[in-house]
C-alpha positions, 0 to 999 in steps of 0.5 A, spaced: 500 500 500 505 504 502 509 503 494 501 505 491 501 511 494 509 513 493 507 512 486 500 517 485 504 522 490 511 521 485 505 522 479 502 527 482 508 531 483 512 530 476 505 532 472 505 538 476 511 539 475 510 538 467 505 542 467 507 548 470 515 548 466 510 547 460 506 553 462 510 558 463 516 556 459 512 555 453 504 556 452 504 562 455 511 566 453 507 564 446 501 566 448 504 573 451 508 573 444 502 573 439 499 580 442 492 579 440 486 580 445 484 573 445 491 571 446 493 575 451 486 574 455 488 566 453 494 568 458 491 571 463 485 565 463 491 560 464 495 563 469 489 564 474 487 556 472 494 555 474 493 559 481 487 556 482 490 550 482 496 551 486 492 553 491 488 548 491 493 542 491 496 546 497 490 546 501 489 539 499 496 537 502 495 542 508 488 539 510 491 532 510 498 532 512 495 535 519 491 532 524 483 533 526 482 536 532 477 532 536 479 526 536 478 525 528 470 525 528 
């Protein structure tokens, strides 16, 4: 059991990792390069996708690594 959560924890990680270096290092440098109203609103639309996302994964990860108070109920 130990190993199949290592494994989805390690995915996780490298996905997000791909996404993020692929993000910023090229889809949204394109995006920015095109200059074009939809372009540049594509940009913007992705970025805040991409914010949301870390934000929700560092709750997730908040949320789970600390205890319940009260016993866990």
């Amino acid at each position: 059991m130990f190993a199949m959560k290592l494994t989805l924890i390690l995915l996780g990680a490298f996905l997000y990792l791909v996404g993020t270096l692929g993000w910023f290092g090229w889809a949204g440098p394109n995006l920015l390069d095109a200059g074009t109203a939809r372009a540049l609103l594509y940009a913007f639309a992705g970025t805040c996708a991409w914010g949301l996302i870390t934000f929700g994964l560092a709750i997730h990860i908040i949320k789970t690594a600390q205890p319940t108070v009260g016993g866990g109920r």
